[in-house]
N, C-alpha and C positions, 0 to 999 in steps of 0.2 A: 187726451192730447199728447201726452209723454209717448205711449204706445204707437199713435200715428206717426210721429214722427220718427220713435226708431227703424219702423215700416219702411219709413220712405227711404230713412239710411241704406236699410239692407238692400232696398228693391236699386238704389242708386249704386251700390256695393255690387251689386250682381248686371246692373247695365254697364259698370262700366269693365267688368270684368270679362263678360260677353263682349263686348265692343272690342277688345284688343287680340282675343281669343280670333276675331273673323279678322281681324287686319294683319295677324302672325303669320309669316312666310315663312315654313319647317327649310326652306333651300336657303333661306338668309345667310346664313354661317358658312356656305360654298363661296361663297362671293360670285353667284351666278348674275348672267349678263342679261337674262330672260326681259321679259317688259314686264313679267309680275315681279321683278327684283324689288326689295324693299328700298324708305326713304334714307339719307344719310345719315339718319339720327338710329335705324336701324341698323346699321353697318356698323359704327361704332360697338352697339351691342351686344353683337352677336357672339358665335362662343371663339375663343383664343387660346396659343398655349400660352404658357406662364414660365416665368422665369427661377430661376434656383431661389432668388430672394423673394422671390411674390410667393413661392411654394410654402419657403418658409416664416414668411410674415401669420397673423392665426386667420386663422379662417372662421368666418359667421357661423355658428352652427348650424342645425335646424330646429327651430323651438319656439313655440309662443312669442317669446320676446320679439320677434326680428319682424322689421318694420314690412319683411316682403306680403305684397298681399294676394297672391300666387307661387304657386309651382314654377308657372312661365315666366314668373321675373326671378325666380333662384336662379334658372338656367341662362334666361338673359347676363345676369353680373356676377356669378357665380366663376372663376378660372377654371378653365377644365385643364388636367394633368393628361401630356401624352404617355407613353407606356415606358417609352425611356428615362422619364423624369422620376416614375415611383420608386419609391427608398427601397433598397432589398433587405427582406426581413428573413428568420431560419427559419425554417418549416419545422413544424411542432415532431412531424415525425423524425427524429433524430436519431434515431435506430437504422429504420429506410436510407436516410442521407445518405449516414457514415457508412453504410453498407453500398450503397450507389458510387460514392466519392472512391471506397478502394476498389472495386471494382475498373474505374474509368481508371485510375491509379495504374492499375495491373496491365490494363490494356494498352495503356501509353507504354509501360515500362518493356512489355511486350512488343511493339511497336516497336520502341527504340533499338530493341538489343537487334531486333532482325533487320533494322536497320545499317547497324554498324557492323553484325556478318557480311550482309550484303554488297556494302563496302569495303568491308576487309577481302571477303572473295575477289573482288573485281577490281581493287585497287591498283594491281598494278597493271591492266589493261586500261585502264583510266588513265594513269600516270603516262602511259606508252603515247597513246592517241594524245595528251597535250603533247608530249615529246614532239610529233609527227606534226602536229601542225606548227609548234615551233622553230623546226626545221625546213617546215615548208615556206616560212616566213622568212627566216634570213639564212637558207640555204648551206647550212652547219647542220650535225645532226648533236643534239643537245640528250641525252639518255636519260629517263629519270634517278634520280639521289636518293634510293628508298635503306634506311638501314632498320634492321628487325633489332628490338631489345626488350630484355625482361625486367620487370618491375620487383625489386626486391628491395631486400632491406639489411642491412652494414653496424653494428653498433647503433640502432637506432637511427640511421642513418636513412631516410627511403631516397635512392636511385634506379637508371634503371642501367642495364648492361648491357654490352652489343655481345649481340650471342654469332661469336665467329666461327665457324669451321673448320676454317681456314688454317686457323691458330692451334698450332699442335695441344699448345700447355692451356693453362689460365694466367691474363698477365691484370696487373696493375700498376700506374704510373706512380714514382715514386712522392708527388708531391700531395696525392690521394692518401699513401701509406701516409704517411705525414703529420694528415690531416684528421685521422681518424687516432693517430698516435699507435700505432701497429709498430709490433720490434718487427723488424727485419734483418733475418741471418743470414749472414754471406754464405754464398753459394760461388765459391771460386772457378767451380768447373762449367757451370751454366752457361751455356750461349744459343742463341739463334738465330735465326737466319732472315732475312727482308728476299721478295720476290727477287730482286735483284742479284741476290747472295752476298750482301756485304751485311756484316756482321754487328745489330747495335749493341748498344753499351745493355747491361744487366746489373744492377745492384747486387742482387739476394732475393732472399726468398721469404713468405709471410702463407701463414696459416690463417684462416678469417672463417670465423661462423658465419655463412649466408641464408637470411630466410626469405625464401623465394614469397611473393604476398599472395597470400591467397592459397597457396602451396605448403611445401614444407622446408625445414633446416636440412643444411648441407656443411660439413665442416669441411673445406676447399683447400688447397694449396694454389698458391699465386706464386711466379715469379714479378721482381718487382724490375721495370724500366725504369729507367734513369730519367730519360721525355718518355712522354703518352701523346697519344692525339685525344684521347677519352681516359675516360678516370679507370675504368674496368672493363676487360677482356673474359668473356665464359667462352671460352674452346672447347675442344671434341674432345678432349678428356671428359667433360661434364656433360657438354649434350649429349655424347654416347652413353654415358652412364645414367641420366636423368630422362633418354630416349626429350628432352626439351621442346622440339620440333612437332611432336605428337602430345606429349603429357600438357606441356603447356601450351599449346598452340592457341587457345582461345584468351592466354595472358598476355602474349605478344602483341607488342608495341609500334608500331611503324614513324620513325621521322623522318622527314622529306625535306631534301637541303637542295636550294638553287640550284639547278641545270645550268646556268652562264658559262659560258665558254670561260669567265673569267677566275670561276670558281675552283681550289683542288678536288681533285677525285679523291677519294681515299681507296686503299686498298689496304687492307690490317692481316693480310696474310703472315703467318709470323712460322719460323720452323716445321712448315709442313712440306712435301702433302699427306695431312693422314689419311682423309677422305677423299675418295677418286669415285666418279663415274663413267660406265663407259656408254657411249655414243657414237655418231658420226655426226661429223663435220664435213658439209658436201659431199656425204659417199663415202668418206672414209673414214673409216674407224680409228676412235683414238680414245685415249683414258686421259679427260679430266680433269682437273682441280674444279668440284664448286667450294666460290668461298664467297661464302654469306657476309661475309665482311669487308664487300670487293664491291663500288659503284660502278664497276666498267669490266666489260668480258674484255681479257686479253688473249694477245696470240707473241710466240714467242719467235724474231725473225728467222730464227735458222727452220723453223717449221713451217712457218709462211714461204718462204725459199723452197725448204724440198717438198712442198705440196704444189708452187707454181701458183700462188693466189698474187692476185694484183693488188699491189700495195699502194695507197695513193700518198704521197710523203709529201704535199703539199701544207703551208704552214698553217691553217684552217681544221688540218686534219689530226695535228698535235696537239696534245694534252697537256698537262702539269701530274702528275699524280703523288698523292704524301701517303708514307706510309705509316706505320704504326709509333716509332719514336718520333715519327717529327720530320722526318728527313724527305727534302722532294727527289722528282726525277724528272726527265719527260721523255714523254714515246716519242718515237724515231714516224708514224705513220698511221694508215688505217687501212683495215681492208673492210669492204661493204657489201651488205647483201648476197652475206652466205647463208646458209642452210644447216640447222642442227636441230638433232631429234634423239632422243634419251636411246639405249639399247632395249627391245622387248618383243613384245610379241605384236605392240600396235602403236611404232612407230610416226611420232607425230611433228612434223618438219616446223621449227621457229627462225624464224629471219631474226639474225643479228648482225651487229659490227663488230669487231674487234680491230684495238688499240694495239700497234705493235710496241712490245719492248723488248731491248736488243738482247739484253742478258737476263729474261726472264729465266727462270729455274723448272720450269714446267711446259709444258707444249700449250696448252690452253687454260686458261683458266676464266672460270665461268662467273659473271658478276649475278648480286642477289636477285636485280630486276630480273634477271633470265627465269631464274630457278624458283621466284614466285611466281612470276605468269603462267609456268607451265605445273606449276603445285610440283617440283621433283620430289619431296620428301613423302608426299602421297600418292603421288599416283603412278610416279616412277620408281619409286621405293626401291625395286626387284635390282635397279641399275648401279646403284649407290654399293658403295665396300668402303670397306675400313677397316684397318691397324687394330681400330678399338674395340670390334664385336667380334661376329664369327666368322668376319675379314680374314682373320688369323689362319686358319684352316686354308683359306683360299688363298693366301700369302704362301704356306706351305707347299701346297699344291705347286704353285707357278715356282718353285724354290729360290723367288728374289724379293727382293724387296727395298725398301728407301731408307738410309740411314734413319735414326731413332738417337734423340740427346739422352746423354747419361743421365739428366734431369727430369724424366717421364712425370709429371704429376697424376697423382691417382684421388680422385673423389669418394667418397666414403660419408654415411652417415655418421653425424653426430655422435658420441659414446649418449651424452642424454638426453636424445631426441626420443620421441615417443613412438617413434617408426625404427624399430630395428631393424637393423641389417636380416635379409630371408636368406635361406640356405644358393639362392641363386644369386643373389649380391656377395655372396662369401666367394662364392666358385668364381663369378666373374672376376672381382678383383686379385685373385690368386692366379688364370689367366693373366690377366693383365700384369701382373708383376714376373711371372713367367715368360711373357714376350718381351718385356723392359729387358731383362738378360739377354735374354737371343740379339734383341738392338745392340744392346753395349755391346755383344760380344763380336756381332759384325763390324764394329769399327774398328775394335781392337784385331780383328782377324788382318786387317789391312795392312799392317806391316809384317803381317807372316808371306812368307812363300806363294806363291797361289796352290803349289799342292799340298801344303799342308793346312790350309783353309777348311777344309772339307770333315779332315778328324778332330778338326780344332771347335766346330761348330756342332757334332754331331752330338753331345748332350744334351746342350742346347736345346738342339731341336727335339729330341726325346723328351725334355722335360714341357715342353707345349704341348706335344701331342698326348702327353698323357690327362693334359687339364683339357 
């Protein structure tokens, strides 16, 4: 009897298991709309996703114990997990990973950097085109505010520098010196000169170990300002001798300050020009000033005059400009949409504006946005002269040149840097002290005779040519 009846269990065990097997609808869990769709008590059923807390609540196992009496009802009230829900776990191969992981590492890092060349390349064609449509908008022409600086470092100190051209010496504001607690020694004969030619104030003078980051030490002479507009000035004393423009070109820095008509220009030309390029400007040839520490190409009016350019002196077309102590001005004018193109063999015509100022000291001078869009220190290299390299010979040659301060600063390695001075950093600097003479002795010829200028300079110039 016992036996019959567990029989009849099993056999009822398997009808009823059969029975739900042929009423199971595999499309239930769509929520199709079919006529075989299932009833509502199947729709409740069916599979769903589950929430962060139902995920984490336990879950029934699988095992004897559990009251399911099918496969088909696990799957009925069982939660299924979508694919975004599952916890991430580390893959056992951990070798693979971390090998995959620097890998994608490398290639982002890779990624980026050619990213930010690609930027730095075209930066200031970038900056130009906002200019132009800014201009287009409110009918002003706004120029971009790009200044190049190098990231170094002062007594532990990390800043970074405006790397001027412009600037015969190396300056530093005196409230900088200050700060860093630098002696500074008077230097009573020291002066220089603002584009305008009026003369700021100069404290003294300061020796500073600079270590460029990334690079290397520089033991530097600074003269020290009284005002600054920035804390540190690297001049063509240093560029020239650090070649900065090339060595460090991929260290430079770019900051970009409002174009607002309301904003000062700077121009931090300081006792130059030491660096000239020559060029044309509409067809005619002229030598120069670029000054990397210049937000605006200038023209000086007595040049704009005897060239005949049209000058628009309306009040829209005036500027403010500060220069390197502090002090403002403002141009008299503008002239628009001339024509300039480096001297070479493949001359390449760039539209600019220049700002006139009335007592500029130079016939032109060339702002940094010019001289990065058009790469002059690469690709016009050949046009560029200087005071400070093998300019000198070619100074010789033309037998003139631009006064030179009694105060020449010369840059030199460190006595214990790990980079000594090469048999050509000897030479150069010996040059370079060499033409420091010949300047001073030009100033001093000035209250001679004019014909006795000629025997009074002629050591002088012997002792350059022989370096």
């Amino acid at each position: 009897m016992h036996s019959i009846k567990r029989a009849t269990r099993r056999h009822a065990w398997r009808t009823d298991t059969e029975e739900e097997e042929r009423n199971y609808n595999p499309f239930s869990c769509l929520g199709s709309n079919s006529e075989e769709s299932v009833d509502e008590e199947s729709q409740d059923n069916r599979a769903r996703a589950v929430t962060k807390d139902e995920y984490e609540s336990p879950h029934t196992p699988i095992s004897p114990q559990n009251s399911f009496k099918s496969t088909l009802e696990l799957f009925q009230h069982g939660p299924f997990i979508e694919t975004r829900q599952l916890p991430t776990t580390s893959d056992l191969c951990t070798t693979r990973v971390v090998e995959e992981a620097a890998a994608r590492a490398l290639v982002e890092q890779a990624s980026e950097l050619h990213r930010r060349e690609h930027l730095r390349m075209h930066l200031g064609s970038i900056m130009a085109r906002v200019a132009e449509l800014e201009s287009t908008k409110s009918g002003t022409v706004h120029p971009p505010m790009l200044e190049p600086r190098l990231p170094c470092l002062i007594n532990e100190t990390k800043l970074s520098a405006l790397l001027d051209n412009g600037a015969r010496n190396n300056f530093v504001s005196l409230a900088f010196a200050r700060r860093q607690g630098l002696e500074v020694k008077p230097s009573p004969n020291a002066t220089v000169t603002l584009p305008n030619g009026i003369v700021p104030a100069v404290t003294g003078a300061v020796e500073i170990a600079l270590d460029v980051l990334g690079g290397r030490r520089h033991l530097v002479q600074f003269q020290v300002l009284t005002k600054g507009v920035t804390d540190i000035i690297l001049g063509q004393s240093f560029i020239a001798m650090t070649k900065a423009f090339s060595t460090y070109r991929h260290r430079i820095i770019h900051t970009i300050r409002d174009a607002s008509s309301s904003v000062l220009r700077r121009v931090c030309y300081l006792d130059g020009p030491v660096q000239q390029v020559g060029g044309y400007l509409n067809g005619n040839y002229v030598e120069a000033v670029p000054d990397t520490g210049s937000q605006v190409t200038l023209i000086s009016s007595a040049y704009a005059r005897s060239q005949g350019h049209k000058v628009s002196t309306e009040q829209r077309d005036q500027i403010n400009l500060q220069f390197a102590d502090g002090s403002t001005t403002r141009t008299s004018g503008l002239v628009r949409d001339m024509e300039w193109s480096f001297a070479g063999q493949h001359p390449v015509a760039h539209q600019v504006d220049a700002y006139v100022l009335d007592d500029l000291v130079c016939d032109v001078l060339l702002s940094y946005d010019l001289l990065y869009r058009s790469d002059a220190f690469g690709t016009h290299e050949e046009a560029l002269f200087s005071d400070y390299d093998y300019g000198v010979d070619r100074e010789l040659e033309r037998n003139e040149g631009h006064p030179v301060g009694t105060t020449l600063n010369c840059v030199q390695i460190a006595p214990n840097s790990p980079n000594a001075e090469t048999a050509e950093q000897v030479w150069t600097n010996r040059k370079l002290l060499a033409w420091r003479s010949l300047s001073s002795a030009k100033l001093g010829a000035q209250a001679l005779p004019v014909i006795d200028q000629s025997a009074f300079l002629a050591p002088f110039y012997a002792e350059c040519k022989a370096w």
